[in-house]
FIKOLZA-1660 file (N, C-alpha, C; in steps of 0.1 Angstrom, whole numbers, plus 5000, padded with zeros to 4 digits):
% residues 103
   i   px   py   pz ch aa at
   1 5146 2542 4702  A  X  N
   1 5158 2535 4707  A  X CA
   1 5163 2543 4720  A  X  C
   2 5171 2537 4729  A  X  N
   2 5173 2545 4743  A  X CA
   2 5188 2541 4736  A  X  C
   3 5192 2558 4739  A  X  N
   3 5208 2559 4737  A  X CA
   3 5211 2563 4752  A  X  C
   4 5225 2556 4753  A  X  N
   4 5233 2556 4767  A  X CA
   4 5248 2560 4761  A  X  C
   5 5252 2571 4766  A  X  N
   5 5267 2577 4764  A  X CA
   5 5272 2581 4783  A  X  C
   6 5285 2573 4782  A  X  N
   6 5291 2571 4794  A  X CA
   6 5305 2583 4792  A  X  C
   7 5308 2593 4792  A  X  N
   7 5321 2599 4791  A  X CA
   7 5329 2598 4802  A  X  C
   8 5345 2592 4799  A  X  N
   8 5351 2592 4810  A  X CA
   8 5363 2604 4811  A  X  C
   9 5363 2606 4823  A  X  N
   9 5377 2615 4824  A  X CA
   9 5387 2612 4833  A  X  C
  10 5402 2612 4829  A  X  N
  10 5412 2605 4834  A  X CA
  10 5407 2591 4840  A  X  C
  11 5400 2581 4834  A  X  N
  11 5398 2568 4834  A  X CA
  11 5384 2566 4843  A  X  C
  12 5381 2578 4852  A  X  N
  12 5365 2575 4859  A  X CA
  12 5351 2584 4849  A  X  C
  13 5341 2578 4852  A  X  N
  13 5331 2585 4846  A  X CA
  13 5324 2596 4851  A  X  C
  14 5325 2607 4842  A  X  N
  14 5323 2620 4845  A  X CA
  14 5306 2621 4844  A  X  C
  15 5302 2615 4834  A  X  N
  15 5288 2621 4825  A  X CA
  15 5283 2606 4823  A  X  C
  16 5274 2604 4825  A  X  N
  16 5263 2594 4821  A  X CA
  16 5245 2606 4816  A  X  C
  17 5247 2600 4804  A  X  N
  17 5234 2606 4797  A  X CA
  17 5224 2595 4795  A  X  C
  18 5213 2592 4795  A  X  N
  18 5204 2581 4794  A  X CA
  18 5193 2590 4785  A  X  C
  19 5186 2583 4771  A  X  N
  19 5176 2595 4765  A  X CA
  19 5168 2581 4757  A  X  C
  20 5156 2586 4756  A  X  N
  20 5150 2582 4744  A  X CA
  20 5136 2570 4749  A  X  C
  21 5135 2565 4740  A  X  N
  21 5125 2553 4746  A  X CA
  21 5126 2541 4733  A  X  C
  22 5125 2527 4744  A  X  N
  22 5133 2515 4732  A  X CA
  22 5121 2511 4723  A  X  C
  23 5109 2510 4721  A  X  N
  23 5097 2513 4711  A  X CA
  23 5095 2496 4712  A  X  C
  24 5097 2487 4720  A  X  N
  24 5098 2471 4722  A  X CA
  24 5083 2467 4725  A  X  C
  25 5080 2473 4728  A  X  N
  25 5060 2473 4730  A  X CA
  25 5053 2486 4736  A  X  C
  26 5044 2483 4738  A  X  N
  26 5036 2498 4733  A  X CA
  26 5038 2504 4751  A  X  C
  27 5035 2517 4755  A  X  N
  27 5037 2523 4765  A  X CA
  27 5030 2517 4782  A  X  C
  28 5038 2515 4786  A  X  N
  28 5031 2509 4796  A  X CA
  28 5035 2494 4801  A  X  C
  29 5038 2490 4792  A  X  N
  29 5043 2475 4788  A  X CA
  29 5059 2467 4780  A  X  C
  30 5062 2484 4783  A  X  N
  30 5077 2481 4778  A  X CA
  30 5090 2477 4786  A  X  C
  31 5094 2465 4786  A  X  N
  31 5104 2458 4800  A  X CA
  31 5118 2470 4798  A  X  C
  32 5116 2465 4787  A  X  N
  32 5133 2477 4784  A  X CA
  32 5134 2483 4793  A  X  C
  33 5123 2496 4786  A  X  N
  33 5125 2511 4792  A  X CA
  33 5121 2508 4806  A  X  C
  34 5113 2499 4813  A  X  N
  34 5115 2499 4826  A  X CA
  34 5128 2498 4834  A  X  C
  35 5134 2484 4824  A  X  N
  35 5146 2482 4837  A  X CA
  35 5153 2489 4834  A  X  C
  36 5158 2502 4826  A  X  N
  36 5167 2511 4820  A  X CA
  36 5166 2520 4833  A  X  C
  37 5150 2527 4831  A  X  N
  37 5145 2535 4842  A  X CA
  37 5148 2533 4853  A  X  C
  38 5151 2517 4859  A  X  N
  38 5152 2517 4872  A  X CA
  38 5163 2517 4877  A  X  C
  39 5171 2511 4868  A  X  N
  39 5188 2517 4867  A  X CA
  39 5191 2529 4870  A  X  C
  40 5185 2535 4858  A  X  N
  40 5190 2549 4862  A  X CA
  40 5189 2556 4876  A  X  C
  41 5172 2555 4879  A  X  N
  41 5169 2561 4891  A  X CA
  41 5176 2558 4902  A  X  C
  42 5177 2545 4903  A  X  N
  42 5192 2539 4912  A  X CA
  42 5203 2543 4912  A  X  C
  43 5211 2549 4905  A  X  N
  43 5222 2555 4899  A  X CA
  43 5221 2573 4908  A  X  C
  44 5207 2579 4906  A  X  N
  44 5206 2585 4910  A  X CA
  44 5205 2589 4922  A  X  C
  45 5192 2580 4933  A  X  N
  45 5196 2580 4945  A  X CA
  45 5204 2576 4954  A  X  C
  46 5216 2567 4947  A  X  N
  46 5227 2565 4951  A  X CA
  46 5234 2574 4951  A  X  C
  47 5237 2582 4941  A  X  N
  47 5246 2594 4942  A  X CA
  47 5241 2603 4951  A  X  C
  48 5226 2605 4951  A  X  N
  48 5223 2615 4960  A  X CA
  48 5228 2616 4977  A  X  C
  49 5224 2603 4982  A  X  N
  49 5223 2594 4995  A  X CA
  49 5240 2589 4996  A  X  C
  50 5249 2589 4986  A  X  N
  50 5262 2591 4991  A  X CA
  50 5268 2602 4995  A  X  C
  51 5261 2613 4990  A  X  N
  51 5266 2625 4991  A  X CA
  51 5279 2631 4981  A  X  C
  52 5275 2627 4968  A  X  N
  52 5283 2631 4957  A  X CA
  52 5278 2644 4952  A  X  C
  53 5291 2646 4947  A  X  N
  53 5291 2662 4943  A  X CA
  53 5285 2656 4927  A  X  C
  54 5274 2659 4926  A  X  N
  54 5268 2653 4911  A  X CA
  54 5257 2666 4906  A  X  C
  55 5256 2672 4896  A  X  N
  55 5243 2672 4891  A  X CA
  55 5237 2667 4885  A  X  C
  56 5224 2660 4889  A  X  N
  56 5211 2650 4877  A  X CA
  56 5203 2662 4874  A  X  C
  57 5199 2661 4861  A  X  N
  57 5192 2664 4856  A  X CA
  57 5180 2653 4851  A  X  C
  58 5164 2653 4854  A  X  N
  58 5156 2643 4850  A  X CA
  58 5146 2650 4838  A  X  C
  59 5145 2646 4828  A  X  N
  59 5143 2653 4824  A  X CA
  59 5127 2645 4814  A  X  C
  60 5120 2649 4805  A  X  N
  60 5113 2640 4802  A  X CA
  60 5119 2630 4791  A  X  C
  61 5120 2614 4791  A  X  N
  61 5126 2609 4783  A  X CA
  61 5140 2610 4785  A  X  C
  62 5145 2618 4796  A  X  N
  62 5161 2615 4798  A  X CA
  62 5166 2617 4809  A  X  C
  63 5177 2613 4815  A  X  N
  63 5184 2613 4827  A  X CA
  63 5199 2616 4821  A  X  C
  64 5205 2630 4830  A  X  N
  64 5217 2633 4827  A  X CA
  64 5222 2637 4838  A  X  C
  65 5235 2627 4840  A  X  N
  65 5242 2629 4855  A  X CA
  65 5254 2636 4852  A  X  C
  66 5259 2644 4858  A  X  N
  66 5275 2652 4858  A  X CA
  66 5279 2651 4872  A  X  C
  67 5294 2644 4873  A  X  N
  67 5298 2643 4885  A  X CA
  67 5311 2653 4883  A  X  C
  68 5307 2664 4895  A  X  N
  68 5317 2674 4894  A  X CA
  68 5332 2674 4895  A  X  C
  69 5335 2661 4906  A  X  N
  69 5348 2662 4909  A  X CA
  69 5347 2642 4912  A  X  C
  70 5349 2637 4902  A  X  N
  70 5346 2620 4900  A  X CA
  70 5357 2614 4910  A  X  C
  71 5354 2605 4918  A  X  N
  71 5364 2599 4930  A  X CA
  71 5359 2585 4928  A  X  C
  72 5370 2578 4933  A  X  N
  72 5366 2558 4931  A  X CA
  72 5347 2559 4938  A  X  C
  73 5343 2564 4948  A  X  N
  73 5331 2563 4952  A  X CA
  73 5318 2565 4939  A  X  C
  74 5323 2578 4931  A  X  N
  74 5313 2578 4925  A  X CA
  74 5315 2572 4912  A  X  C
  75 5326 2565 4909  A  X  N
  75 5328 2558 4896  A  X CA
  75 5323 2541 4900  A  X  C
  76 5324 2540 4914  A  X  N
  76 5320 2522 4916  A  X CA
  76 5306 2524 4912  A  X  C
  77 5301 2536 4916  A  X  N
  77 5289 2537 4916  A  X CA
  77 5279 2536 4904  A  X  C
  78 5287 2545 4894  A  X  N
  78 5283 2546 4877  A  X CA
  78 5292 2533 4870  A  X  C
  79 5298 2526 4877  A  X  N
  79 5304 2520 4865  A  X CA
  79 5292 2506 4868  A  X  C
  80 5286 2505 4881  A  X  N
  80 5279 2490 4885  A  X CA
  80 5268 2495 4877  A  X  C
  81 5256 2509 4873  A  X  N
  81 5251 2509 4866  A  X CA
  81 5252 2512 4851  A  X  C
  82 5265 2512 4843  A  X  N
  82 5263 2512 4835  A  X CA
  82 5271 2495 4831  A  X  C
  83 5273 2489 4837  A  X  N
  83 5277 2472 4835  A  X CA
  83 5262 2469 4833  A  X  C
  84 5249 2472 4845  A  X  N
  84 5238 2466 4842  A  X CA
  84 5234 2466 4831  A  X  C
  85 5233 2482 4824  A  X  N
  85 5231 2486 4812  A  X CA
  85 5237 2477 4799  A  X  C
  86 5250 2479 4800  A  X  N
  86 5255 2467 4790  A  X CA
  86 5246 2458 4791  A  X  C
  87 5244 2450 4800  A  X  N
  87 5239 2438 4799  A  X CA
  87 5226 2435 4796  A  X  C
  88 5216 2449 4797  A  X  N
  88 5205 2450 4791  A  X CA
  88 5204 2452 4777  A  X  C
  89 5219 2459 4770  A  X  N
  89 5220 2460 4760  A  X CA
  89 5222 2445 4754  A  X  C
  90 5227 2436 4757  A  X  N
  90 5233 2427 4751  A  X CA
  90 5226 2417 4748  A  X  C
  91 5212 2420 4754  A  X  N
  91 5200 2405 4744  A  X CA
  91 5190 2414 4740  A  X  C
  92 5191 2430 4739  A  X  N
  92 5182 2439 4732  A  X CA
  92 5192 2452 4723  A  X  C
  93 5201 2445 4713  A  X  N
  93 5210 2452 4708  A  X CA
  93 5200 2463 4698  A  X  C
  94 5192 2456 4696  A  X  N
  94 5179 2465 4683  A  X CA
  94 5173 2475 4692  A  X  C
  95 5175 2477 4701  A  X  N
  95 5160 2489 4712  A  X CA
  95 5173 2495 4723  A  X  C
  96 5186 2495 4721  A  X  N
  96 5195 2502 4734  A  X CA
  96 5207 2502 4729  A  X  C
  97 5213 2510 4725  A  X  N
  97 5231 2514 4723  A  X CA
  97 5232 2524 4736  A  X  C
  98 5248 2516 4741  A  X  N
  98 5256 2521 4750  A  X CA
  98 5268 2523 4743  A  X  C
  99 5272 2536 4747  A  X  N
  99 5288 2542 4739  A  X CA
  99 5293 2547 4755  A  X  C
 100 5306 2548 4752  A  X  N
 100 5315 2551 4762  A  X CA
 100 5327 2557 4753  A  X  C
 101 5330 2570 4760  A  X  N
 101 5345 2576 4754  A  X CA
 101 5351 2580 4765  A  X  C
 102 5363 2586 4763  A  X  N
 102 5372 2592 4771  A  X CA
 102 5372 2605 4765  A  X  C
 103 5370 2616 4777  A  X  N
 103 5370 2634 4772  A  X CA
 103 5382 2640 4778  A  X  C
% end
């Protein structure tokens, strides 16, 4: 299963974590974990190429973003890929949970 945890602080997103793999077909062939993947990486060279104060960590099987000092720039930024995500979640509820809190 690919778990997605979004933490917000004072209403913008601080942390986006992305981990795991959705097991929907065998390696190589799996749509999920692709378009999850491609989210993410998007997410990432967006932040980079904006010039946000962020650190990504890529890691194998996970992507973990910390945005050091979160501004409307880098929250339009994380909130458009994690709407995608929702919506990847939402016709593959069995292979992807998305959680979101406030820290």
């Amino acid at each position: 299963m690919i778990r997605i945890c979004a933490q917000f602080h004072n209403g913008l997103i601080q942390d986006l974590s992305v981990s795991g793999h959705s097991g929907s077909a065998e390696h190589g062939q799996d749509l999920i974990c692709a378009g999850i993947s491609a989210i993410s990486f998007g997410l990432c060279n967006a932040l980079d190429q904006s010039g946000s104060d962020a650190d990504i960590r890529i890691g194998e099987n996970s992507i973990e973003i910390h945005v050091n000092h979160p501004d409307e720039k880098t929250d339009i930024i994380l909130q458009t890929g994690l709407i995608q995500m929702k919506t990847v979640e939402e016709s593959n509820e069995k292979y992807i949970t998305v959680k979101q809190m406030e820290v």
